[in-house]
N, C-alpha and C positions, 0 to 999 in steps of 0.2 A: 714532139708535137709542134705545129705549126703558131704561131703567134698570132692572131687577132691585130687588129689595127689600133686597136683602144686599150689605155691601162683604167686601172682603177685606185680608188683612194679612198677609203677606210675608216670613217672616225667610228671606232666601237667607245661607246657606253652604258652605262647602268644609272637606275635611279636606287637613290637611298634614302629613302625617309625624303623630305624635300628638294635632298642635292645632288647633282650629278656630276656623276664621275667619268675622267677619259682614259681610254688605254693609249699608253704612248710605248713603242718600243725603243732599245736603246740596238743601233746595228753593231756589232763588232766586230765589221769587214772595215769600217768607215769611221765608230766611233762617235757615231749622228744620233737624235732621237727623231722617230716617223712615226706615223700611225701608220695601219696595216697600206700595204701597198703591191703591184702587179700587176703582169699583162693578160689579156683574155687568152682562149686557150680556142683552137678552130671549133667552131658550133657552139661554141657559148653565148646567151646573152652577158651584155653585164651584170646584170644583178646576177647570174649564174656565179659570176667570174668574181663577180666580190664575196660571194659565201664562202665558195672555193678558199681564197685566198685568207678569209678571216677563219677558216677553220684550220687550213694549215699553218699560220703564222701563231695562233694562238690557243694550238694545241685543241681546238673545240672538236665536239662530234657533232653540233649544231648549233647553229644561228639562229634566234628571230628577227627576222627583216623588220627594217621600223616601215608602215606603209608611207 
């Protein structure tokens, strides 16, 4: 597939009782901590391209978009 002109960047979290939490990944190509990350994919929007990305990087079958 063709790459998009734009990536995207990721901060997924959750609330827990009053606090919230982030998901940070650890890479170990690199050995870096990221939050979810990646390039758009042809005919995506971004917000396409970041569900995309946040499902594959963290094993999800779905997202909710924060509005």
């Amino acid at each position: 597939m063709t790459r998009a002109p734009f990536q995207i960047l990721v901060a997924p979290f959750r609330r827990v009782g009053k606090r919230i939490e982030f998901a940070v990944l650890r890479r170990q190509d690199m050995n870096v901590w990221q939050a979810v990350a990646g390039g758009g994919e042809s005919g995506e929007s971004p917000q396409q391209a970041a569900i995309r990305e946040a499902c594959e990087e963290l094993g999800l079958d779905r997202v909710r978009p924060v509005p």
